[in-house]
N, C-alpha and C positions, 0 to 999 in steps of 0.2 A: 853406265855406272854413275857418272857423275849426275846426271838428270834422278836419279835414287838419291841420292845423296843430299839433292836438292831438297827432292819432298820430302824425304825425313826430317831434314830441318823446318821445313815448312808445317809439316805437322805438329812439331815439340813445340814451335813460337808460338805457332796461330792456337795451338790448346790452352798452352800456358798462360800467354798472355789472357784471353778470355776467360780461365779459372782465378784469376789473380783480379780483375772489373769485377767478375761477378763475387767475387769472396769481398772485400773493396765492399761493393754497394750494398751486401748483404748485413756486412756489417759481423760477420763471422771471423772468431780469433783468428784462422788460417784457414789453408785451401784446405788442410785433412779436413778442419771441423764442419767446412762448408761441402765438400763433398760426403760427407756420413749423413749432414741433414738434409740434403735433399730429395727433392721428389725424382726417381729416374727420370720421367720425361722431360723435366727442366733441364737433369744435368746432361743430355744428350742435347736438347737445344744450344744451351752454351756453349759444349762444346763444337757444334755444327756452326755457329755463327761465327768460333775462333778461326773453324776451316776455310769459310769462305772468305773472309776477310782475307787469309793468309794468301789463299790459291788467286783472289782479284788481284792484290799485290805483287806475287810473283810474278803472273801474268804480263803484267801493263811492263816490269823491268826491263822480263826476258821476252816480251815480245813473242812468245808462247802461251796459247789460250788452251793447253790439253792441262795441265793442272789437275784438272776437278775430273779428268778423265778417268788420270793415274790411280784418283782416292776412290773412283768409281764400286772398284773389288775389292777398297781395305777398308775403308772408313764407316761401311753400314754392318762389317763382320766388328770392327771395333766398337758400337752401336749396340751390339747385341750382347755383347759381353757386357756390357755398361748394367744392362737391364738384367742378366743372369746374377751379378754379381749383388747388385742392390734386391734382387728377390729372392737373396741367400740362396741361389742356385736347384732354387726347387724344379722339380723334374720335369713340368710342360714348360718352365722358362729351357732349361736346359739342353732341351732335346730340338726346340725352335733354333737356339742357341748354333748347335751345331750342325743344323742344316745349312745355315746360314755361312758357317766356316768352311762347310764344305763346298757351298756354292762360290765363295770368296777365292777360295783354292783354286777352283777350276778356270774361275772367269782370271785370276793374276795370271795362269799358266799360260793362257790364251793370249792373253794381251802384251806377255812378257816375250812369248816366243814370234810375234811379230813386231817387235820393234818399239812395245809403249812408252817400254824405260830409258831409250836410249836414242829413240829417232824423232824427229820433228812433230809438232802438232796435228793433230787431225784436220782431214783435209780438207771439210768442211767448214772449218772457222774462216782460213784467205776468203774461199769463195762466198760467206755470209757476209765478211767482213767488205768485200768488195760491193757487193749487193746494193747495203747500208750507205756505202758508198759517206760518209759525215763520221772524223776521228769521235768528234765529244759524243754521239749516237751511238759508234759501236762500244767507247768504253762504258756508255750508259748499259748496254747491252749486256757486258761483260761483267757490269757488276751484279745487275738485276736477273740477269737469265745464266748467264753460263756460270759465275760463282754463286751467286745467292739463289735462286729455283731450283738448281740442280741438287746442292744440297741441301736444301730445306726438305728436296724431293726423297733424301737417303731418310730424311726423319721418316717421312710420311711413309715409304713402304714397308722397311722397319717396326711400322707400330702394331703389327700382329705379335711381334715379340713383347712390346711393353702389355698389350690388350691380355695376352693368357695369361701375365702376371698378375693382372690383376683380379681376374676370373678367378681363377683356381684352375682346378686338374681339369683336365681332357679325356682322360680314362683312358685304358689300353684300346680300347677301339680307335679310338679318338686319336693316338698317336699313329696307330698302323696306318689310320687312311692318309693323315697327314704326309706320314714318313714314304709310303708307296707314291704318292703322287707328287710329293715332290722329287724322290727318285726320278721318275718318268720325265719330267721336266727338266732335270737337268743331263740325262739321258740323251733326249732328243736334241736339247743345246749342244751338248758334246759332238754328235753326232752328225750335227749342220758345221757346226767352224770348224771339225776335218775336215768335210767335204769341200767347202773352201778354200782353208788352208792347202790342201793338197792342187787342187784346182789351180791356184791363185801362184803356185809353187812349179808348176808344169808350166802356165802360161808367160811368167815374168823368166824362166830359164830361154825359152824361146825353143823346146824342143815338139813342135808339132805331130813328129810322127814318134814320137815317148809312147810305151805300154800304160795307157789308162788303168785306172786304181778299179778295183773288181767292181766297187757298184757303180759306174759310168755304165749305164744303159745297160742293154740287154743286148742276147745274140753272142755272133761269133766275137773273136776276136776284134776282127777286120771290121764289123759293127761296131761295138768298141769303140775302137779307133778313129773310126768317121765319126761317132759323135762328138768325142771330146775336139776332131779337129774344128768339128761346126760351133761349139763352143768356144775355142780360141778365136775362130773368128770372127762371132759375134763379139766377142771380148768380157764375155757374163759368163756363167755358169746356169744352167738349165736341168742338169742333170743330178741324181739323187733324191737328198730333200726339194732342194730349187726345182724339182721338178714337179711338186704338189705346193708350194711355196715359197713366194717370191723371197721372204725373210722368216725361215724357219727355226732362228737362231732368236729371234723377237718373240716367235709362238712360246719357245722353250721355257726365257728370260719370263716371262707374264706370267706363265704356268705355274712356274716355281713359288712367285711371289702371290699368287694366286691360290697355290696348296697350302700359305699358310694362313693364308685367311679363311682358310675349310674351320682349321684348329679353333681358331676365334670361337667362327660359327658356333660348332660341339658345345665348346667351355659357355657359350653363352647362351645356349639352349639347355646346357645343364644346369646354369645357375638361376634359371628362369626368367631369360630376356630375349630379345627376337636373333632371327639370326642374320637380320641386316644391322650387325652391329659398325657403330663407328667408323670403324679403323680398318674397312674398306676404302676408307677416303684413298690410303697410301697405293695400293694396286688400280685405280680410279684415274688416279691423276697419273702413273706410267704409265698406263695402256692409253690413255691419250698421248701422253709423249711420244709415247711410241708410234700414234697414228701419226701424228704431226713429222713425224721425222722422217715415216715413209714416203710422205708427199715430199717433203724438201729435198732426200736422197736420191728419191727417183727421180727427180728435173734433172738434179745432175747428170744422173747416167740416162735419161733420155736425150740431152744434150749432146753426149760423149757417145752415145752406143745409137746407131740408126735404127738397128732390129730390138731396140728394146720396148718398146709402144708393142707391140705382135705382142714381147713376152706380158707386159703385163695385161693384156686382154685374156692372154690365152691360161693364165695361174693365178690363182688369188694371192692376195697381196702379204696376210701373215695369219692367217687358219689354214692347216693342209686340207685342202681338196683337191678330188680329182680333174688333169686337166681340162679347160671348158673346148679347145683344138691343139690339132699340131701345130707343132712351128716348122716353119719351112727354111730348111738348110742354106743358110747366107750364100753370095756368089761364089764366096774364095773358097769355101770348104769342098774337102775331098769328097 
């Protein structure tokens, strides 16, 4: 609770204050009159430069680099509303709008029910930070990559929201395929962090021979059971999604932000422009992040897990495909 607590403050300052410069240099009677005249994409940068600023600051006090983790699922649903709001809420802003809250919802609930709000930093940052090995490098680091890129990055995938406002409509087809596939994507999202979740929830209880969650493998019971035990003691999950993909929850996340750059698409083939518009840039630069992340994640657990090199030979990395071999049952397993 108190880690909540913190980032709500950290939100109210770091906006505020960067509403209050920017209204300041603009030279506008007050923050209303400077927030009415502006262009949405401005006042979303503003406000994202107040964040990061806020989230570097906290960081370096508390000695906690997950900050900008926390805003990860509030800050680009607040983004979107920015842009609903300034497009008088017309109805392809709208409808982007609330995909957007809905995927917000999903990913806080996730990240709430393992510990984001309330337990230590991501466990990546010690081990980057050790890496770097040089204090003034990792707070370079900290400022440049983990506060400043990260959200500059909420702008960039966000801008299919500001892009159909500026188009125009999408048309009801236009919205069905959007609204279907980004279902689908956050669907499959959902549908990988249980499987984890539950996983992750078996194996830190320490009950090896526990009745495995119905889609753990195939077969009897007692199949089953062997498998999830083979999975405890690789220390990974293999099984379900993880079983067509190594990071099925990455496929999902991409997809989403990916179905709404479809909508782009439509609205600017309807308005007679190409439909490599723009504001792909924002799903462009995640799905690299995301490449990039699988590489530095997986050293980890190739590090920590022996049988994990097998897995990643044996399952593509974050596309589901079919396994390329089996994996063979570690020593310890039943």
């Amino acid at each position: 609770m108190k880690k909540l607590l913190v980032l709500v403050v950290v939100v109210v300052i770091g906006c505020g204050l960067a509403l209050l410069l920017a209204t300041n240099r603009s030279g506008a009677p007050s923050v209303r009159d400077y927030v009415g005249a502006s262009n949405p994409l401005r006042l979303v940068i503003v406000l994202a430069a107040g964040l990061s600023g806020a989230a570097f600051v906290t960081g370096t006090v508390t000695n906690d680099y997950s900050w900008v983790d926390r805003l990860w699922s509030t800050a680009p649903v607040g983004f979107a509303w920015v842009y609903a709001a300034k497009f008088e809420f017309a109805s392809q802003v709208l409808l982007l709008a609330g995909l957007v809250t809905i995927w917000g919802a999903r990913l806080t609930y996730n990240f709430a029910r393992r510990g984001g709000y309330t337990s230590m930093e991501d466990y990546r940052w010690p081990i980057l930070r050790g890496r770097i090995g040089n204090e003034a490098l990792w707070h370079l680091f900290s400022l440049l990559f983990v506060s400043g890129f990260q959200i500059a990055l909420f702008v960039l995938f966000t801008l299919p929201v500001y892009a159909v406002g500026v188009l125009g409509p999408i048309g009801l087809p236009g919205s069905i395929i959007a609204s279907l596939l980004a279902a689908a994507a956050l669907t499959f999202e959902t549908v990988a962090d249980q499987h984890q979740y539950e996983f992750q929830g078996i194996k830190h209880s320490g009950m090896k021979e526990a009745d495995p969650p119905a889609w753990f493998g195939s077969g009897s019971a007692d199949d089953r059971r062997s498998a999830l035990s083979a999975d405890i003691e690789r220390g990974f999950l293999t099984h379900g999604l993880f079983a067509v993909s190594r990071h099925p929850n990455y496929f999902g996340e991409l997809g989403f932000w990916w179905s709404l750059f479809v909508s782009v698409a439509i609205a600017s083939v309807a308005s007679g422009g190409n439909v490599l518009h723009w504001s792909a840039l924002g799903p462009l630069v995640l799905t690299a992040l995301f490449v990039g992340s699988t590489v530095f994640t997986e050293s980890i657990s190739s590090s920590r897990y022996p049988d994990y090199k097998a897995y990643q030979q044996a399952v593509s990395a974050i596309v589901p495909l079919p396994s390329r071999r089996e994996l063979r049952d570690p020593a310890g397993a039943r």
